[in-house]
Structure formats: C-alpha cells, structure tokens
C-alpha beads as a LAMMPS data file, in Angstrom:
LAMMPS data file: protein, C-alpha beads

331 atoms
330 bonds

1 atom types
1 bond types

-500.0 500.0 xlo xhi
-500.0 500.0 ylo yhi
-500.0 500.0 zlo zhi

Masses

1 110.0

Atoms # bond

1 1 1 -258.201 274.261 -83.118
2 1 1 -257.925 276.274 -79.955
3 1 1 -257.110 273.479 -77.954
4 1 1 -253.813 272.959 -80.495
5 1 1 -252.621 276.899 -80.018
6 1 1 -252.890 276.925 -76.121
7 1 1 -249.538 274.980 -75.716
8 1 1 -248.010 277.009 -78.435
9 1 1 -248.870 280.386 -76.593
10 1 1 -247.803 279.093 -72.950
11 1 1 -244.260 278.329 -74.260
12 1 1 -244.167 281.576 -75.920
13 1 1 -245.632 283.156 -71.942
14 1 1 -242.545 281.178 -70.335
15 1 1 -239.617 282.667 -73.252
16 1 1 -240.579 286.089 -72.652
17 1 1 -241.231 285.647 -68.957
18 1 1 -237.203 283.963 -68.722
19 1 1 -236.051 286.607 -71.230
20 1 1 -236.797 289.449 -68.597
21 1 1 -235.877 287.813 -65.740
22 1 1 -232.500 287.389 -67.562
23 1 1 -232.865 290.858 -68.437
24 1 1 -233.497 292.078 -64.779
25 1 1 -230.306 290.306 -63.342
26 1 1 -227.725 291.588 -66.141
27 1 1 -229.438 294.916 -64.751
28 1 1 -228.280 294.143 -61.015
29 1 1 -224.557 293.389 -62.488
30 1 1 -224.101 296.179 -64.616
31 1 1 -225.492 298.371 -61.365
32 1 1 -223.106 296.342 -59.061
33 1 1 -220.319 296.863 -61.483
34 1 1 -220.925 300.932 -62.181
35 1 1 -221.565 301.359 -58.145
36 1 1 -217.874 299.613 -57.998
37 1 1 -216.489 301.374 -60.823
38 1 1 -217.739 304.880 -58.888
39 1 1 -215.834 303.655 -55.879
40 1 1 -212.724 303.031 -57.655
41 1 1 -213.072 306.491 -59.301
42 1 1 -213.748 308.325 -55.790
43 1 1 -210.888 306.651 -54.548
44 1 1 -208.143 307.293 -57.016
45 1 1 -209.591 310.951 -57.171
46 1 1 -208.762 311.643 -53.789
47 1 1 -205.864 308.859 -53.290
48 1 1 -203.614 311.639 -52.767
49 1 1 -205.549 313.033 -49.703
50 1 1 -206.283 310.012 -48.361
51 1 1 -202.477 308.596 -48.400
52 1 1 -201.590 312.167 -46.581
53 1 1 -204.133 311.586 -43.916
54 1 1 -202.817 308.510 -43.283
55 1 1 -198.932 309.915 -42.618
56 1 1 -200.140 312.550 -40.453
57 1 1 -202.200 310.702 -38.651
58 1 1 -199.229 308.053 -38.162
59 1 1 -196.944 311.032 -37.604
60 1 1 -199.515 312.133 -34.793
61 1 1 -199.680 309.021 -32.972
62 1 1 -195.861 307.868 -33.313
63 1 1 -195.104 311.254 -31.265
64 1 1 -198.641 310.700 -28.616
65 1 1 -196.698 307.427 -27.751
66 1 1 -192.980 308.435 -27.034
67 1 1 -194.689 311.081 -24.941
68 1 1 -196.963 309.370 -23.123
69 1 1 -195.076 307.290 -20.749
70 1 1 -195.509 303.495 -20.557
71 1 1 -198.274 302.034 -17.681
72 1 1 -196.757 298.590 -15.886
73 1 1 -198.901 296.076 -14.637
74 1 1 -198.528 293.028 -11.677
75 1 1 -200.613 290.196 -11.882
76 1 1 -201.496 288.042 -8.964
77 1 1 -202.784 284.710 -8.367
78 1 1 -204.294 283.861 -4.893
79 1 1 -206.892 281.443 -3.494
80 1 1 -209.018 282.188 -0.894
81 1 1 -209.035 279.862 2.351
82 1 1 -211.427 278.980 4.972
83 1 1 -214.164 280.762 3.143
84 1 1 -212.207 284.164 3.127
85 1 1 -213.651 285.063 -0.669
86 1 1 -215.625 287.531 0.521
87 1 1 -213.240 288.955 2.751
88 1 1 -210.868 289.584 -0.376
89 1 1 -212.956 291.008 -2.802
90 1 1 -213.920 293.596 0.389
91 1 1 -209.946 294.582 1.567
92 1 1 -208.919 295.225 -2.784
93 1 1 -212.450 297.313 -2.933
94 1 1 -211.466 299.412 0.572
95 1 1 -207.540 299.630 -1.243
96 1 1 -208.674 300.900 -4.285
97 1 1 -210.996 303.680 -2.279
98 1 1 -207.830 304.806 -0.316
99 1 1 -206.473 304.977 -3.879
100 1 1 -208.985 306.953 -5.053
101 1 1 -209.029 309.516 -2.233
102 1 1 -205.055 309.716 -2.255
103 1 1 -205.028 308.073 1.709
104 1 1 -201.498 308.854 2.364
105 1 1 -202.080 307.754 6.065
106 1 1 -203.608 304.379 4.981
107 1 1 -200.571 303.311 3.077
108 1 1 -198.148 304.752 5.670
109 1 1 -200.060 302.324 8.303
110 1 1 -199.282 299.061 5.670
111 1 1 -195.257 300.614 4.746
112 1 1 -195.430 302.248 1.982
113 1 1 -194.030 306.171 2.725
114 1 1 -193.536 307.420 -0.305
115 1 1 -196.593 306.781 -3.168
116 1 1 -197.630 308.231 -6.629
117 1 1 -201.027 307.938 -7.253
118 1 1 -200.839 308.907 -10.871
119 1 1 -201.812 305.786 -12.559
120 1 1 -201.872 303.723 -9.673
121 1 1 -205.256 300.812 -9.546
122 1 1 -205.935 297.636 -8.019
123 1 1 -208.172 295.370 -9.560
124 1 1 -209.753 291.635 -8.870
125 1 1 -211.544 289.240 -10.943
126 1 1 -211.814 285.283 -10.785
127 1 1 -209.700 283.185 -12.611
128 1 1 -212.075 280.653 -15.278
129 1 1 -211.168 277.240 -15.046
130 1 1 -210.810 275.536 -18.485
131 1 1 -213.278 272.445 -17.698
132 1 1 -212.862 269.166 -19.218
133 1 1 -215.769 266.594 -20.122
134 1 1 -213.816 263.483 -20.431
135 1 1 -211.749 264.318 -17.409
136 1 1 -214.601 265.063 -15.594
137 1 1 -216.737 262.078 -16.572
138 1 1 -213.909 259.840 -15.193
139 1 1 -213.548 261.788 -12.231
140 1 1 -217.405 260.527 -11.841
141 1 1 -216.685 256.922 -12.546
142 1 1 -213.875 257.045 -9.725
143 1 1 -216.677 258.544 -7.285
144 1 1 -218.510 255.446 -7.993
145 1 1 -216.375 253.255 -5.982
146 1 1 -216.430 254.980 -3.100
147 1 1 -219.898 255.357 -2.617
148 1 1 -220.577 252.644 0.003
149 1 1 -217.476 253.901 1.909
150 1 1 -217.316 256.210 4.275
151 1 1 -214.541 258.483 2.274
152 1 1 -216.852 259.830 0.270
153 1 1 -218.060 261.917 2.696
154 1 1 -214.533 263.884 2.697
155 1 1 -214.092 263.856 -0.773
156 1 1 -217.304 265.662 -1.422
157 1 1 -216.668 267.966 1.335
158 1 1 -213.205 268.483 -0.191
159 1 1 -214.810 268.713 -3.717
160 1 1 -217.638 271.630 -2.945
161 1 1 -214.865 273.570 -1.458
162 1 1 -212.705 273.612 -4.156
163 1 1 -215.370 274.369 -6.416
164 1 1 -216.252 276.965 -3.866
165 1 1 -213.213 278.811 -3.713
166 1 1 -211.817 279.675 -7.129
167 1 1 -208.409 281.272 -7.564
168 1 1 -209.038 284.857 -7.964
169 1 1 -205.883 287.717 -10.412
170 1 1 -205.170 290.823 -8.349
171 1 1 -203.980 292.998 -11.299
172 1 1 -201.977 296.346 -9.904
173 1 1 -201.288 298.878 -12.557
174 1 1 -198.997 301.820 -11.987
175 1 1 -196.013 303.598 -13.398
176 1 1 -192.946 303.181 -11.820
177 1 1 -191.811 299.038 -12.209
178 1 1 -189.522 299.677 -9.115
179 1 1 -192.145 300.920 -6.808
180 1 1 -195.189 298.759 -8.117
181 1 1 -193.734 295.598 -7.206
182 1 1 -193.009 297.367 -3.969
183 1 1 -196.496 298.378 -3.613
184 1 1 -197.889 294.596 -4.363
185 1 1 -195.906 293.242 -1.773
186 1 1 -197.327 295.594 0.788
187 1 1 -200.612 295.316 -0.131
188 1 1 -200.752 291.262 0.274
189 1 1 -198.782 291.636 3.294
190 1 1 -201.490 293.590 4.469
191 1 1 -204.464 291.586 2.995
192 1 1 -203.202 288.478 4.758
193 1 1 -203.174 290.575 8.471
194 1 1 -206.875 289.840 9.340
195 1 1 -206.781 288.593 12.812
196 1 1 -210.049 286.710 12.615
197 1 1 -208.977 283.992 9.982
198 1 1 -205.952 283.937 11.029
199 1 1 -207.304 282.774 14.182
200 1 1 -208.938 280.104 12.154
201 1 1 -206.231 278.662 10.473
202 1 1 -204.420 278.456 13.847
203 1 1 -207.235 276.302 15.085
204 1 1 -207.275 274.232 12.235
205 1 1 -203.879 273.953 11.327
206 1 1 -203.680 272.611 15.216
207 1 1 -206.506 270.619 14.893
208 1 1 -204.806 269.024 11.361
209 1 1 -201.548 268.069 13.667
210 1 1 -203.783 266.179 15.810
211 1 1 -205.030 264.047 14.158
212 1 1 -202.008 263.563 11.865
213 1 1 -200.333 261.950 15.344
214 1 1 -203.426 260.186 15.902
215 1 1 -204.139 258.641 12.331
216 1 1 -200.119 257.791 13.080
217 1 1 -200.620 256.307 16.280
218 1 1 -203.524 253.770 15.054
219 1 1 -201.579 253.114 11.721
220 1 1 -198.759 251.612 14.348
221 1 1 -201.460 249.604 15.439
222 1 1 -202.682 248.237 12.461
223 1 1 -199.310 247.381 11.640
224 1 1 -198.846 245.485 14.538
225 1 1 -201.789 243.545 13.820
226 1 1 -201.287 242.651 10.549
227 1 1 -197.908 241.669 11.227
228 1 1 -199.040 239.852 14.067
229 1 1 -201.314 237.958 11.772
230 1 1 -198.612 237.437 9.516
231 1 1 -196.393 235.469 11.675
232 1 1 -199.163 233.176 12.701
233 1 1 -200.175 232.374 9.207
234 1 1 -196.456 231.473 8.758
235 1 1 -196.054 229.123 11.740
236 1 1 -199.729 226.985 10.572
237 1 1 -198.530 226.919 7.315
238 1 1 -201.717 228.185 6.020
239 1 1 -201.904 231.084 3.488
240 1 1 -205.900 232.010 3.232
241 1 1 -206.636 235.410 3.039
242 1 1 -210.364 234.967 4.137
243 1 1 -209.208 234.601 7.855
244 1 1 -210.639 236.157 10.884
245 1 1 -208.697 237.734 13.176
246 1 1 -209.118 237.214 17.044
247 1 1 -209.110 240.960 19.289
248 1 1 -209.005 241.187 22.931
249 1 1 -212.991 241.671 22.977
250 1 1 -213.360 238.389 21.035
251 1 1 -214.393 240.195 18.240
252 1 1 -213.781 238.699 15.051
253 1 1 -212.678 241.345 11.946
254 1 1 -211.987 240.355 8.162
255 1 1 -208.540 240.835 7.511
256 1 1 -209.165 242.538 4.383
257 1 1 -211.232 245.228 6.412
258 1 1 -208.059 245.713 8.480
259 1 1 -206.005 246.638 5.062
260 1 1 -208.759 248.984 3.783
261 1 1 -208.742 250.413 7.248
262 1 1 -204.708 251.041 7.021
263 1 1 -205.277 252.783 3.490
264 1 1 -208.290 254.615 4.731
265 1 1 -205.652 255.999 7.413
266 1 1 -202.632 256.505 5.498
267 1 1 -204.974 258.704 2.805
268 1 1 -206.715 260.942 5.769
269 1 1 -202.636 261.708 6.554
270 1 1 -201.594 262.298 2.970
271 1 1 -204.822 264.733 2.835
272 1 1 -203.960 266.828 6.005
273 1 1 -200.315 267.346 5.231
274 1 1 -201.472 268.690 2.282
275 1 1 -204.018 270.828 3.871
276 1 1 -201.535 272.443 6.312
277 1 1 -199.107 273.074 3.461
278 1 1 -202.084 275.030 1.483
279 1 1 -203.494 276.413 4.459
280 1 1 -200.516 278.727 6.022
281 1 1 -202.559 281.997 4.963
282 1 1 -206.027 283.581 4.502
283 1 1 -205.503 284.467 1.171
284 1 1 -202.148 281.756 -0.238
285 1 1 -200.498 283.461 -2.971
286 1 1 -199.938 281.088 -5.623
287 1 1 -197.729 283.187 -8.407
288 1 1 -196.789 286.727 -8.032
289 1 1 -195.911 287.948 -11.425
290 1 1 -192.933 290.255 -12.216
291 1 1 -193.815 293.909 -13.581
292 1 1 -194.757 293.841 -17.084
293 1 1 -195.753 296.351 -19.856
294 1 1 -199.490 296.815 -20.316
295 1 1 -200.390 295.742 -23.752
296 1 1 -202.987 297.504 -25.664
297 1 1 -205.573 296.006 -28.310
298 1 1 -204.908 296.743 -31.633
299 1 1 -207.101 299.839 -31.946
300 1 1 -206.516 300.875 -28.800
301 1 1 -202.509 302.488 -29.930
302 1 1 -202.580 306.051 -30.710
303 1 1 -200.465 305.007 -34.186
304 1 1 -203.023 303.235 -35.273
305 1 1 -206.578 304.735 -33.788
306 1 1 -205.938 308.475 -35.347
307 1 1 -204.859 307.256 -38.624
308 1 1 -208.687 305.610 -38.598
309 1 1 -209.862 308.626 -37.214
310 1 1 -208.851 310.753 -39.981
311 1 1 -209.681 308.804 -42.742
312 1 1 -212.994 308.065 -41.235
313 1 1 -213.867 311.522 -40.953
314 1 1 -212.413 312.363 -44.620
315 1 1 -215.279 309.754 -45.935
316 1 1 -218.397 311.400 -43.509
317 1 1 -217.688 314.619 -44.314
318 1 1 -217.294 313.068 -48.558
319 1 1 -220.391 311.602 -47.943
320 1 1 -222.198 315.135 -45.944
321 1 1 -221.025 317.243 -49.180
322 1 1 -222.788 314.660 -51.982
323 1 1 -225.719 314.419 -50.121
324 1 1 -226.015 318.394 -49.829
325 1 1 -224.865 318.765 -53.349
326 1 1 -227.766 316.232 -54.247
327 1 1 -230.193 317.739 -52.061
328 1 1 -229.341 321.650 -53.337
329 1 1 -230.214 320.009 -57.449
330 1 1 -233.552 318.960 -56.054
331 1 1 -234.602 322.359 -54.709

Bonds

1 1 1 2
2 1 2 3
3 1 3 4
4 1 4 5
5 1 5 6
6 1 6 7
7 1 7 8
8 1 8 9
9 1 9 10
10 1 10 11
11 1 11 12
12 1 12 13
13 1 13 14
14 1 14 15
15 1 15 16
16 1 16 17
17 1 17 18
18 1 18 19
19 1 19 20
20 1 20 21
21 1 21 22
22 1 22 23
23 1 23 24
24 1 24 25
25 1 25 26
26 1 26 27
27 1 27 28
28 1 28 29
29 1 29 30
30 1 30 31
31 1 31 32
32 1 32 33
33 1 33 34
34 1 34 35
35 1 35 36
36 1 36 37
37 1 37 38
38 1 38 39
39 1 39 40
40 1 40 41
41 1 41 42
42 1 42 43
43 1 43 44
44 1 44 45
45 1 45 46
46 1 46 47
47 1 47 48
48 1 48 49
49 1 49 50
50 1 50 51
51 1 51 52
52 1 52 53
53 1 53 54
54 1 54 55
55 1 55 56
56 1 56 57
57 1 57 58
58 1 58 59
59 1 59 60
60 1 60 61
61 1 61 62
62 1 62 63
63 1 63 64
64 1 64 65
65 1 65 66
66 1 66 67
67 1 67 68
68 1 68 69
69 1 69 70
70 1 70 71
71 1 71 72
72 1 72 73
73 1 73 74
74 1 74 75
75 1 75 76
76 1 76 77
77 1 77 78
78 1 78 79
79 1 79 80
80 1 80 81
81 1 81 82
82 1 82 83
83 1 83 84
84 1 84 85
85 1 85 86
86 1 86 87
87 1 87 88
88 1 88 89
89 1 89 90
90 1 90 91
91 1 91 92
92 1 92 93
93 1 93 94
94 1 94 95
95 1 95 96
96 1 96 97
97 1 97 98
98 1 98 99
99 1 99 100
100 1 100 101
101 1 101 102
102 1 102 103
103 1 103 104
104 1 104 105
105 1 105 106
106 1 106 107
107 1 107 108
108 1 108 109
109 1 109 110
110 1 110 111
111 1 111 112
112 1 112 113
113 1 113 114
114 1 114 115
115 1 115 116
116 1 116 117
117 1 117 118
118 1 118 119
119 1 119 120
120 1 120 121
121 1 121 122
122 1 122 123
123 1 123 124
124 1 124 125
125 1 125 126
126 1 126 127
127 1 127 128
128 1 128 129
129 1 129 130
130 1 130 131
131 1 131 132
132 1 132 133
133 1 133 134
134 1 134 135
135 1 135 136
136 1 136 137
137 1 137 138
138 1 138 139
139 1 139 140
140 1 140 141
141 1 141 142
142 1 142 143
143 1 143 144
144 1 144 145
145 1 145 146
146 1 146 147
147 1 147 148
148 1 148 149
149 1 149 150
150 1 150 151
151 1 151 152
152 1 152 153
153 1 153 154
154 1 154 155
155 1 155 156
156 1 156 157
157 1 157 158
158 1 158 159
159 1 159 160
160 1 160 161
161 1 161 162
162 1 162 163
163 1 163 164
164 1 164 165
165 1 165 166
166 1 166 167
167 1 167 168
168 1 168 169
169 1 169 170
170 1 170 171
171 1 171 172
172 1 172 173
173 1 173 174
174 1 174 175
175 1 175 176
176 1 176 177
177 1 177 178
178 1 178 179
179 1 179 180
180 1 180 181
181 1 181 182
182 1 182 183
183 1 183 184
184 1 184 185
185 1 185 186
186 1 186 187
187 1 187 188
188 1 188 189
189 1 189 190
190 1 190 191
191 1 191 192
192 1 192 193
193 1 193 194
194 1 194 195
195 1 195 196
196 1 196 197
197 1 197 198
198 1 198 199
199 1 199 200
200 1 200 201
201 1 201 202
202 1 202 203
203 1 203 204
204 1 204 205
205 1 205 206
206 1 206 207
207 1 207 208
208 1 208 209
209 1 209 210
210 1 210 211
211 1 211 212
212 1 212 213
213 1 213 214
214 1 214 215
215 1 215 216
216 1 216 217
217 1 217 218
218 1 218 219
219 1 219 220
220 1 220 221
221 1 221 222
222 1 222 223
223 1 223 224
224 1 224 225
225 1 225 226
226 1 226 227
227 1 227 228
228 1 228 229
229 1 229 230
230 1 230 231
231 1 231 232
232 1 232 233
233 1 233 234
234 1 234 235
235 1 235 236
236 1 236 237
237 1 237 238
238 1 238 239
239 1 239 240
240 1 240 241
241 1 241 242
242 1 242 243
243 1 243 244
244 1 244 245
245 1 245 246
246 1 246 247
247 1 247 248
248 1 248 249
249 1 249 250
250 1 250 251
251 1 251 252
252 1 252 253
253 1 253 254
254 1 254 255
255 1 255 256
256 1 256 257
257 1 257 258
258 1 258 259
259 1 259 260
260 1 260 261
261 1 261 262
262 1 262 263
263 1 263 264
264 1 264 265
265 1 265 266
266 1 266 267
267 1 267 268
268 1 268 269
269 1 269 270
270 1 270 271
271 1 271 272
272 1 272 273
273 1 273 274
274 1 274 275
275 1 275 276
276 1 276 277
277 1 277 278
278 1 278 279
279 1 279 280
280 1 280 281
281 1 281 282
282 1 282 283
283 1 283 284
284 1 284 285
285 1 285 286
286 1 286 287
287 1 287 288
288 1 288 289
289 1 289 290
290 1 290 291
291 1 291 292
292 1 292 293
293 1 293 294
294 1 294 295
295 1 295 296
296 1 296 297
297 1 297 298
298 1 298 299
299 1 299 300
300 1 300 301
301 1 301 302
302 1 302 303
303 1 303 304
304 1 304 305
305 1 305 306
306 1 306 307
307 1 307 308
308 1 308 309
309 1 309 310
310 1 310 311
311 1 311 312
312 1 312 313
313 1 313 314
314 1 314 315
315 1 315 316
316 1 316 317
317 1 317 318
318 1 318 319
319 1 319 320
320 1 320 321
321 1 321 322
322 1 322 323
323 1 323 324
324 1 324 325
325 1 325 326
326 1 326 327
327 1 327 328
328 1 328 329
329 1 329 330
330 1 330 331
C-alpha cells in the first residue's frame, strides 16, 4: 500500500515545487516592472529640470564654439627613400621641439619670418596598408615562376624594401589656413636638405643611368642577333625554333635563351626608369593635402559634451541625495 502512494506524493513534490518557481519569476517581473515604473516617475517628476539643463547646456556650448576659433589641419603623404625612415621620424621630432620652445631663429634659418605658435604642431605616424589575401596569394603563385631565374633575386630585394619603407602622414595643425600651408612647404623643403642622402641618391640615380645605357647597348645586340638569325632561317627555308645559334667563340646558345635574355633586359630598364622617377628625393612627397578644418568626434564639440555634462551631474547628485535620505531613516 505504500508502494501505491509514493508516485502519488512525488507528483504532488513536483506541482508545488513548479508552482513556486512560477511564483518566484512573476516576482522578478512585477520587480522589473515597479523598478521601471519608478524610473518613469523620477523622470517625468523632474522632466522640467532636465529639459532646462539641456538648453543651457546647448546655449553654453553654441556660444564656446563661435568663440573659440576654428584649428586647420595639412596632411601629408611621403615615403621614405634609401632607408631615410629613421632620418624622418628624427627631423619632425627636432621641428616639433623648436615648436615647443618658440625657436624663432630655427624657422628664420628654413624661411619662415613671421610665425604664430599658438596652435601650431607637427605630427607623424605610418600610413596602414589595407592587405589583401587573394591578391597576395597570387602575388605568391607569380613568384613561383621565377624561382629558377635569376630575377628573383631583384624582385625580392625590391619586395623587402617596399615592405620596409611604408608611406608615413605628416599632419600640421595650426590656425591661420594662409600661413599653414606656408609653413608645410617650408618644413619639407627643409626635411628634404640633408646632404648625406642626398649624396646617395646622386650616386645611385648615376649609377641607375648607367646601366640604363648599358642594358640599351646589349639590347641592340640582341637585336642584331636575333634578326641576324632571322634572315638565315628565311634564306634555308627552315622555320624550327629549337635552333642553335653559332657566336664568334663557337659557342652554341638556344635561341629561346636569347629572347628570355632580351626580356630579362628590357624589364631591368623598365625597373630603373622607374626607380629614378621615385627616387628624386630623400623623403618623395606623394600628396600634399590642401588646409582643411579639423573635425572633432562626436563628444568631443562643446554643444554636445556640456549638455552631457549637466545632465550627468543632475542624476549623481539625484542619486547622492536618495542615498543620504536612505541612510539618515536608518540611523
């Protein structure tokens, strides 16, 4: 007989154990609804104070920005050559110290006579490249087919330098548009006076001509040769490709070796004449922006910060005076 009652009082266990967990949530909402309900009271008590806050605090910050006058900024793009990175970061640091010690004399010395140093900063920072995996993974397949060639050597080398020298924003900020640009001008004019690497690029930039007229010189060559060829395929009558050609050494070269040899030469001139039109400064300026107005986040405009600021301080000290009045009933 006991054995029939045991299921009996388990279900009976389970309806009262469900009935007061039901009983414990409708609890939680009806606290979640009152604590919402206290809100909505607190704020249509004090809607009135709240919505004046608000107007004076606009009020307040409308006026802070028609008297504070407006702050222009340059931006610069430039890419370091010949491994002048460090060199760059080291001439904006020594610019913005004259800056900060008002160095009249210094800025004389670059051209600039006449300077305001209220609001006037020169910053750096490295431009982020936006990478791409599927561009780069086919950039990796191409490498592939010149890696029993002796290009790849360059392209590397040309590859680790590139990587090596990012393009770097010189942002000036200042005051007066007609002036800053002024100043920016100077300054790079200045930045790109470093006798040492300009040394270098003379040396290289020579060095690049040389062996653009030499490259040219053996490209007549090969021209001659394969034209050469040419002619006496014509006069045999005999159009195989898998020929040897004959030198004066009695040297026998594949006349497909004398084509990859002709690209091989006409690429190492496409490269250099690109090189010397990079390479004509230490530091080659690759957009110099027009003055602009300095834009400021959000939060960071007086009509919009002290309107926060008020009403954030309305709710703290709301908050100070409940928990005082709550602590004084305790007492």
């Amino acid at each position: 007989m006991e054995s029939n009652q045991s299921p009996s009082t388990q279900n009976n266990s389970d309806e009262i154990d469900l009935g007061q967990l039901f009983q414990l949530i409708g609890r939680g909402f009806n606290a979640v609804f009152r604590w919402f309900l206290r809100v909505f009271l607190y704020l249509k008590k004090n809607l009135l104070i709240l919505i004046g806050l608000v107007i004076i605090g606009l009020a307040i910050g409308y006026g802070l920005n028609q008297i504070i006058s407006k702050k222009y900024k340059t931006e610069v793009i430039v890419k370091p050559q010949i491994e002048s990175k460090n060199y760059l970061y080291d001439v904006v640091s020594e610019i913005q110290s004259n800056i900060k010690s008002k160095d009249t004399l210094f800025f004389k010395s670059i051209g600039v006579d006449s300077i305001d140093f209220d609001g006037l900063n020169v910053e750096i920072s490295r431009v982020a490249e936006v990478g791409n995996s599927e561009s780069d993974l086919k950039y990796l397949e191409l490498l592939q087919s010149f890696e029993n060639t002796d290009a790849i050597a360059d392209i590397v080398r040309a590859e680790l330098q590139n990587k090596s020298s990012f393009n770097h924003r010189i942002t000036f900020y200042y005051k007066d548009s007609i002036f800053g640009k002024v100043f920016a001008e100077k300054v790079l004019s200045y930045i790109n006076t470093n006798t040492y690497f300009n040394g270098l690029l003379e040396v290289f930039r020579s060095n690049a001509n040389k062996r653009i007229d030499e490259n040219q010189k053996l490209l007549t060559q090969v021209d001659q040769i394969i034209t050469n060829y040419t002619l006496g395929l014509v006069s045999k009558g005999n159009t195989s490709s898998n020929e040897k050609i004959v030198l004066d050494n009695q040297e026998q070269v594949n006349i497909a070796d004398i084509f990859e040899y002709k690209t091989k030469l006409i690429r190492d001139i496409e490269t250099k004449k690109l090189e010397l039109e990079e390479q004509t400064l230490p530091i080659s300026i690759i957009n110099l922006g027009q003055p602009q107005v300095e834009q400021k986040s959000f939060f960071g405009k007086s009509i919009v910060l002290i309107p926060v600021i008020f009403v954030a301080v309305f709710f703290i000290l709301s908050a100070l005076i409940y928990i005082n009045k709550k602590a004084t009933s305790l007492m």
